[in-house]
N, C-alpha and C positions, 0 to 999 in steps of 0.2 A: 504494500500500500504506500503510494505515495503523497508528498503535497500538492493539492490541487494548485495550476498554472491558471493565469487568466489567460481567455482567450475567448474571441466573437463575443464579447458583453457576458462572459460565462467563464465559471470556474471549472479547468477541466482535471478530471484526474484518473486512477483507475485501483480497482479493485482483485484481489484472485478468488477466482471460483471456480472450485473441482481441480487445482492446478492451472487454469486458463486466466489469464488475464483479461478484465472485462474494464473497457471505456466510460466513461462515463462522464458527463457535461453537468453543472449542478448552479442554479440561482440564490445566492444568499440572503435572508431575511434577517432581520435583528432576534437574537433569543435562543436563535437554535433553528429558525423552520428552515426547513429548504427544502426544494424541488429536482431530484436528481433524475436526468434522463437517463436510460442505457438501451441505447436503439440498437448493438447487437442483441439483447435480450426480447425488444421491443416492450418496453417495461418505463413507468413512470413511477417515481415514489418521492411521496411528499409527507417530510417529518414536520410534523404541528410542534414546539415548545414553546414555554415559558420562562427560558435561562435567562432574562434580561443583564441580571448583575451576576453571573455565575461566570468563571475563567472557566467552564464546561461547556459553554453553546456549542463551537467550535467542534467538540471531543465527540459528545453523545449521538451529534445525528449521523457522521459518518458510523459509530458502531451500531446504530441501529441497521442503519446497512449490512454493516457486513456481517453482523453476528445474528443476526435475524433475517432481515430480510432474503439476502444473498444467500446465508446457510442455509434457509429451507428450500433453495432451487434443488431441482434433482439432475443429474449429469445427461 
């Protein structure tokens, strides 16, 4: 997992799943929400939070990604 780059008005970055590295394009919101595309997957996911003053906004939405979301794909 890397730091997401900017790029096209988007943060881009990517993921692994099943061993595959998976793309991914992500919109930032204040708090934690974001909207993350992965159009190899063709998959949309948008984390709702509340982190306003928390040094976790940043942390929690990518692991809901990848420790939930991503984890439940099957190969």
């Amino acid at each position: 997992m890397d730091t997401p780059v900017y790029g096209y008005q988007w943060w881009l970055g990517r993921s692994l799943v099943n061993r595959q590295q998976v793309d991914w394009a992500v919109g930032y919101g204040l708090g934690g929400q974001r909207l993350f595309v992965l159009p190899q997957l063709d998959m949309v996911v948008l984390v709702m939070a509340g982190l306003y003053r928390s040094d976790m906004q940043a942390w929690v939405p990518l692991q809901v990604l990848n420790r939930y979301v991503l984890a439940a794909m099957r190969p």
